[in-house]
C-alpha positions in Angstrom: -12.5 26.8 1.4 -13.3 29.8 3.8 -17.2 29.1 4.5 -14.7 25.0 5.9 -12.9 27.4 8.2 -15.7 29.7 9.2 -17.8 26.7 9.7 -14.9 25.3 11.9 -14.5 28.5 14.1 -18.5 29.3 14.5 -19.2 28.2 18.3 -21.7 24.9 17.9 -24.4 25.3 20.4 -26.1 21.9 18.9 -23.6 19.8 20.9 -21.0 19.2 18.2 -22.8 17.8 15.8 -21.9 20.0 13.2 -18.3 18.8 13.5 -19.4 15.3 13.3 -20.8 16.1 9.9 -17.8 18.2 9.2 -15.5 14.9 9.8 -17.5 12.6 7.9 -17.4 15.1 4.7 -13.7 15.0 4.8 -13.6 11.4 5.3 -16.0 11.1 2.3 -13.7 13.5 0.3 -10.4 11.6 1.1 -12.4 8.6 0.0 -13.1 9.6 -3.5 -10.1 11.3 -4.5 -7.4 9.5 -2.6 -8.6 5.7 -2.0 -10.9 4.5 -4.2 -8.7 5.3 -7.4 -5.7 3.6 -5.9 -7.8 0.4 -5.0 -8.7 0.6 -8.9 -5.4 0.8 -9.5 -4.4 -2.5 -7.3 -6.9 -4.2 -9.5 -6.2 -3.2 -12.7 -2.4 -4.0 -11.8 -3.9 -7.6 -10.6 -5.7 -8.1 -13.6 -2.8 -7.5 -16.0 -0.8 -9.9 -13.8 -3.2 -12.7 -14.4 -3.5 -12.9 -17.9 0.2 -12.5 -18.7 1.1 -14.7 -21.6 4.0 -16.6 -22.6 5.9 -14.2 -25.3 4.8 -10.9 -23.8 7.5 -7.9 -23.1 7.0 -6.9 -19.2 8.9 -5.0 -17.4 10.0 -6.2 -13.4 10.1 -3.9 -10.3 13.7 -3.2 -10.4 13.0 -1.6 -14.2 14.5 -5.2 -15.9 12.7 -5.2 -19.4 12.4 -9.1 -21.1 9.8 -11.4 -22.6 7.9 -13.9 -20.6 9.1 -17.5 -21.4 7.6 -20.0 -18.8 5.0 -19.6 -16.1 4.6 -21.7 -13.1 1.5 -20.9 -11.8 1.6 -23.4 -9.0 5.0 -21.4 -7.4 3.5 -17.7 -9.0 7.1 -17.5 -10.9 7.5 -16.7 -14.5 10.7 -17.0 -16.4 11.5 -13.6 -18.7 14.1 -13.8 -20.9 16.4 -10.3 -21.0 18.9 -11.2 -23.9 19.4 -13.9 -25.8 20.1 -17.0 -23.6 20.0 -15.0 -20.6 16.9 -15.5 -18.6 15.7 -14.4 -15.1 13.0 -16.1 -12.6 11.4 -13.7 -11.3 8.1 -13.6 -8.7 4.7 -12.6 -10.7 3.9 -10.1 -8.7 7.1 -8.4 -9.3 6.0 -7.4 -13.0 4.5 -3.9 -12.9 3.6 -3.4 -16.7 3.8 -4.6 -20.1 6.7 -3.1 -21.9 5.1 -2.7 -25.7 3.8 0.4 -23.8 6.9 1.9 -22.2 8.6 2.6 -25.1 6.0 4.9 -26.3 7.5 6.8 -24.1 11.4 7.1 -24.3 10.8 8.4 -28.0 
């Protein structure tokens, strides 16, 4: 981290190009470990909401846990069921996970 900020302070007599470089490092850097994990991520997430199923425990954005019931894949809604008889429509891309693997996790 000090060689960055030496290299940053050292007068460039080559016409800036060493900052050039310097700014498309970083770029680079942001790229790896801040964007390209996220757009996997988006896609994993995208993949999952394709190939839900009709019986399958999600849970919704707003932390709603239920079994899918119906898909309509012409209007993207499914129908999850919460309780017995009570059942939600909700908008597919509103489901952020499957819910066998949430509660892993409140044990």
């Amino acid at each position: 981290m000090q060689s960055l900020l030496i290299l940053l302070q050292a007068p460039s007599g080559d016409g800036g190009m060493g900052m050039i470089l310097m700014l498309v490092a970083m770029f680079a850097i942001m790229y790896f470990f801040m964007i390209r994990p996220q757009q996997k991520k988006q896609k994993e997430l995208q993949n999952f909401r394709k190939s839900i199923e009709k019986g399958q425990e999600v849970v919704t954005a707003g932390g709603i846990y239920g079994t899918v019931r119906d898909i309509d894949d012409v209007n993207n809604i499914l129908i999850i069921e919460v309780a017995n008889g009570v059942r939600l429509r909700v908008d597919r891309n509103s489901v952020f996970g499957s819910a066998t693997g949430a509660d892993n996790y409140s044990k």
